[in-house]
PLY file of the C-alpha trace (Angstrom):
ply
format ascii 1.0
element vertex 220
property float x
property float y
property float z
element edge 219
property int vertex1
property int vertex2
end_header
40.82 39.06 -76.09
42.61 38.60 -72.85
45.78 39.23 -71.17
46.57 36.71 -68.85
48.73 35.41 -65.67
50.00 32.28 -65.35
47.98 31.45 -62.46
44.92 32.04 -64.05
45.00 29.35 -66.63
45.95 25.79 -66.78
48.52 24.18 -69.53
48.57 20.80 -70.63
49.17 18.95 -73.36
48.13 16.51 -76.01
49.56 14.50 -78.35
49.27 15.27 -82.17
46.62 13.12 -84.12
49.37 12.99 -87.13
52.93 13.74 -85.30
54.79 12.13 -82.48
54.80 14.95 -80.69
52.97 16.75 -78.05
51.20 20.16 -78.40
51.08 22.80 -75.49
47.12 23.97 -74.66
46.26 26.61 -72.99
42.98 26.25 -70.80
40.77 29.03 -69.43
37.46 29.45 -68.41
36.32 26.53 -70.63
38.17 27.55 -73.58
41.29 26.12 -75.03
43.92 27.71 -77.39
47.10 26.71 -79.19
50.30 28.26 -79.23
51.05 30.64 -81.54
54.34 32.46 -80.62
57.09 32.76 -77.65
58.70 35.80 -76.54
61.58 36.69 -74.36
61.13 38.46 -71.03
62.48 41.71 -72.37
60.49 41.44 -75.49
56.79 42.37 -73.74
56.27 45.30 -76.40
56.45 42.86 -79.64
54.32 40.47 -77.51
51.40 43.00 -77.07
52.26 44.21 -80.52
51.68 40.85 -82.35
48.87 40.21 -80.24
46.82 43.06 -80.66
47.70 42.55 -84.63
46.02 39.39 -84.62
43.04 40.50 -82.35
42.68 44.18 -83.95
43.32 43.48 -87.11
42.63 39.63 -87.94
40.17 39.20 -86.07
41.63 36.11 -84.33
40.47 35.02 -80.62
43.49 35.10 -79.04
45.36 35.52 -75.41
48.45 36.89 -74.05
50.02 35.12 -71.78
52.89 36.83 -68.54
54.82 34.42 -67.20
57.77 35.43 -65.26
60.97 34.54 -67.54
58.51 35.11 -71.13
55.33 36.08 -72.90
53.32 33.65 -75.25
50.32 34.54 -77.38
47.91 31.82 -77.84
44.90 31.47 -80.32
41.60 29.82 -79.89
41.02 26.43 -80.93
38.65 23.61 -80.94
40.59 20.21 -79.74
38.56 17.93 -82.20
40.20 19.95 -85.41
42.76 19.01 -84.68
44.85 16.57 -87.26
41.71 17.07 -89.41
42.91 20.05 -91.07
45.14 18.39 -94.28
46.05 22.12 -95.82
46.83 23.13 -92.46
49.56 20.24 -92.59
50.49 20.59 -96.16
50.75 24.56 -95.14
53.29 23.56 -92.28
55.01 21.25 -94.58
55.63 24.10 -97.33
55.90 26.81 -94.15
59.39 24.47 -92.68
60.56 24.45 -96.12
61.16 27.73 -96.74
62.56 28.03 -92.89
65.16 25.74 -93.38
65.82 26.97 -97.04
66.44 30.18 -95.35
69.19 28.77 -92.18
70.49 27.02 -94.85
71.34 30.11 -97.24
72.48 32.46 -93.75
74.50 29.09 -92.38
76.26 29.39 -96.02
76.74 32.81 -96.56
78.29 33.32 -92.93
81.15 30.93 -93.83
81.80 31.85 -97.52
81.82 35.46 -96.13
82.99 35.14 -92.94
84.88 31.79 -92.63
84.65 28.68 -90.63
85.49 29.97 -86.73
82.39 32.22 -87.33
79.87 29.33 -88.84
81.30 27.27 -86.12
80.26 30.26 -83.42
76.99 30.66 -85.69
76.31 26.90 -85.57
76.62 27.10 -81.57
74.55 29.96 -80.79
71.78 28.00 -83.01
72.28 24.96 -80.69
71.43 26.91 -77.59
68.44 29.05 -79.33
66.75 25.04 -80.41
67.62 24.16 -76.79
66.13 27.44 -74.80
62.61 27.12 -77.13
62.98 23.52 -77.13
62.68 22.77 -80.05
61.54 18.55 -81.51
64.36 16.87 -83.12
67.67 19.27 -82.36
68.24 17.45 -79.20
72.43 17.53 -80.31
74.63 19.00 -81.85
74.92 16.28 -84.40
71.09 16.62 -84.79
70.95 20.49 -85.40
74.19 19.31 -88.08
71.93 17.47 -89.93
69.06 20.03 -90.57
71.90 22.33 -92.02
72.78 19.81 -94.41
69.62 17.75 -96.00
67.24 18.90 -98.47
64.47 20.91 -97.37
62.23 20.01 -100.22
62.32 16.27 -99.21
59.23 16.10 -97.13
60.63 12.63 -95.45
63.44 14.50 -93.61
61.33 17.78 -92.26
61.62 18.30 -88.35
58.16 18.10 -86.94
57.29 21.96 -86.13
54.74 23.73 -85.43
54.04 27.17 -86.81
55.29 29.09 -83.31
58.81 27.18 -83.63
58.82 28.54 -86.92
58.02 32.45 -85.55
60.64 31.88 -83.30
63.05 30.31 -85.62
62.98 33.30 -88.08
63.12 36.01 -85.28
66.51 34.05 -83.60
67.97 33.79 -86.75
67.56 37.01 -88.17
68.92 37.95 -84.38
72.18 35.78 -84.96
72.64 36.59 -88.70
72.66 40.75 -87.30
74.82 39.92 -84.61
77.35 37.88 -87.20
77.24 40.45 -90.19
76.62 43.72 -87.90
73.68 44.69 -90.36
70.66 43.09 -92.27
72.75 42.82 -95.59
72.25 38.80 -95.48
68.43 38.97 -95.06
68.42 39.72 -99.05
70.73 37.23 -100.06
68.81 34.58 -97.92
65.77 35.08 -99.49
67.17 34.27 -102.90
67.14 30.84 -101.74
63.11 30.98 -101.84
63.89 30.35 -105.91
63.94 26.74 -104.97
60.31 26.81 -103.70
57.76 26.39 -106.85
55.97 29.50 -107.50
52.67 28.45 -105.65
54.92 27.27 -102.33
56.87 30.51 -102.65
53.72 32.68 -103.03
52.29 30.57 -99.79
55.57 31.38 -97.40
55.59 34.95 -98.86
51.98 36.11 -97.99
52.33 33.98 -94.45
55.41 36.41 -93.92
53.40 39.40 -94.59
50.48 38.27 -91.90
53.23 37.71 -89.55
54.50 41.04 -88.25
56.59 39.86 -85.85
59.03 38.18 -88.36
57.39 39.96 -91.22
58.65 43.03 -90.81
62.47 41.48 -90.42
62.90 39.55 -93.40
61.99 42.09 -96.37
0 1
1 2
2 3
3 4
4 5
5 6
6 7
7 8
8 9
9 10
10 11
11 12
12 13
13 14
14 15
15 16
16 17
17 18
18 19
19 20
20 21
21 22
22 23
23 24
24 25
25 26
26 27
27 28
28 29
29 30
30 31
31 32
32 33
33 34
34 35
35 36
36 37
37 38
38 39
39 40
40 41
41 42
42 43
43 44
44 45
45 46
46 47
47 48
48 49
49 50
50 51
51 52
52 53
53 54
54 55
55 56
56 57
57 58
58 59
59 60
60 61
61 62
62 63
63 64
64 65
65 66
66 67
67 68
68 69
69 70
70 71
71 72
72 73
73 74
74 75
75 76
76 77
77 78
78 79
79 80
80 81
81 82
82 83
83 84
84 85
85 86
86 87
87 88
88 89
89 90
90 91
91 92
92 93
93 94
94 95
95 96
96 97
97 98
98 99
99 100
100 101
101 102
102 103
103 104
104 105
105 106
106 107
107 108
108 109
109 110
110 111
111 112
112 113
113 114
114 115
115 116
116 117
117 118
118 119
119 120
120 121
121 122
122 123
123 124
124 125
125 126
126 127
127 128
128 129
129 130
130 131
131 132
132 133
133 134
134 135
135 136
136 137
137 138
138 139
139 140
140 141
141 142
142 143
143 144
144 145
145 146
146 147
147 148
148 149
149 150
150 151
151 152
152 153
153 154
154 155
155 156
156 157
157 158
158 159
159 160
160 161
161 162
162 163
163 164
164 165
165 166
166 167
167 168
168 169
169 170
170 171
171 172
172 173
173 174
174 175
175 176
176 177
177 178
178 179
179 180
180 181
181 182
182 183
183 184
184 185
185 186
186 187
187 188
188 189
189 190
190 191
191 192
192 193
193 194
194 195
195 196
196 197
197 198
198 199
199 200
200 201
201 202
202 203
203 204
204 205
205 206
206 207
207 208
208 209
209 210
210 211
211 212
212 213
213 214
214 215
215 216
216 217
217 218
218 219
C-alpha cells in the first residue's frame, strides 16, 4: 500500500482482549494496522523487501513505516477482531514454541561447542537484543535466564509475544549464532530441535517460516 513518515500517522495503543499486554496501532487516514515486523536503521532494503512480499505477493494491506532510528511494516486490521480470533492464539502459542525450542538448541550448542565464556557473551548480547525491541517478560537478566531453561511445550510458562517479536527474535538470533560460530553451521543443528513439536505443530511453524522471507530465507 503505502510508505509512510512518522509524522503522517498516529500510534497508540490498546490493551489485548486475552493478554496483559499492550499492542502498538498504527492509525492513518481512518485506518488502523498492527505490527508486523521491526527493522534496524541500516536494514531499509529487507524492510521494503518484506513489505512488498506481503503486498505483491500476499496480497496483504499493509504499510511501511520511516522513522528516523528504524523501519516497521504494519498490516491492516479491524480493532473489534481482535482477541476473537482463537487459531490466531493457538497459532501464536505453537509459533513461540518452536522460537524458544530453537534459542534453546543455539543457547546449547554454543556452550557444548564453544564453552561457557562464550554462552555467557551469547546470553548477554540476547539481554540487550530483548531490551532494544523491548521485548514483554525479559525485563532481567534473571528473566531472559529463565526462558533458556523451562519447557517450551508447557503453554503455562510461554512469554506473551506477538508474531513481530517473534520475526525479530529469529532474525537477532540467527545474527548472534553467525557472529558466535562465524558461519550458519548451527542453523541445521537448531532445527533438529523442531522433533519435539508434534507433526501438525511442526508442519504449522514450518510453512509460517516459508511465508516469512525475512527469517525464512535464514533458517533453512
Amino acid at each position: 500500500m503505502f510508505i509512510l513518515k512518522r509524522q503522517d500517522v498516529e500510534i497508540t495503543s490498546i490493551q489485548h482482549p486475552k493478554r496483559d499486554q499492550p499492542i502498538p496501532i498504527l492509525n492513518y487516514q481512518g485506518q488502523t494496522f498492527r505490527l508486523i515486523s521491526v527493522f534496524r536503521a541500516n536494514q531499509e532494503e529487507e524492510a521494503k523487501a518484506f513489505w512488498r512480499d506481503l503486498t505483491d505477493n500476499r496480497g496483504k494491506a499493509c504499510v511501511l513505516l520511516e522513522e528516523t532510528e528504524r523501519f516497521s511494516v504494519w498490516g491492516k486490521i479491524r480493532l473489534d477482531q481482535l482477541g476473537t480470533d482463537g487459531a490466531g492464539d493457538a497459532k501464536t502459542t505453537t509459533l513461540t514454541q518452536a522460537c524458544l525450542l530453537l534459542l534453546q538448541a543455539v543457547s546449547i550448542d554454543i556452550e557444548d561447542i564453544l564453552g561457557n565464556k562464550q554462552a555467557g557473551l551469547f546470553e548477554k548480547n540476547l539481554i540487550e537484543v530483548f531490551q532494544q525491541w523491548r521485548f514483554p517478560q525479559t525485563d532481567s537478566a534473571a528473566a531472559v535466564n529463565h526462558l533458556l531453561s523451562i519447557d517450551p511445550l508447557s503453554t503455562n510458562q510461554l512469554p506473551a509475544w506477538e508474531e513481530h517479536h517473534l520475526i525479530t527474535l529469529l532474525r537477532e538470533l540467527h545474527r548472534l549464532g553467525k557472529e558466535c560460530f562465524g558461519n550458519t553451521s548451527f542453523v541445521s543443528r537448531a532445527i533438529d530441535a523442531l522433533e519435539d513439536l508434534q507433526p501438525p505443530e511442526r508442519s504449522l511453524f514450518v510453512s509460517w517460516l516459508n511465508q516469512t522471507p525475512v527469517v525464512g530465507n535464514l533458517w533453512q
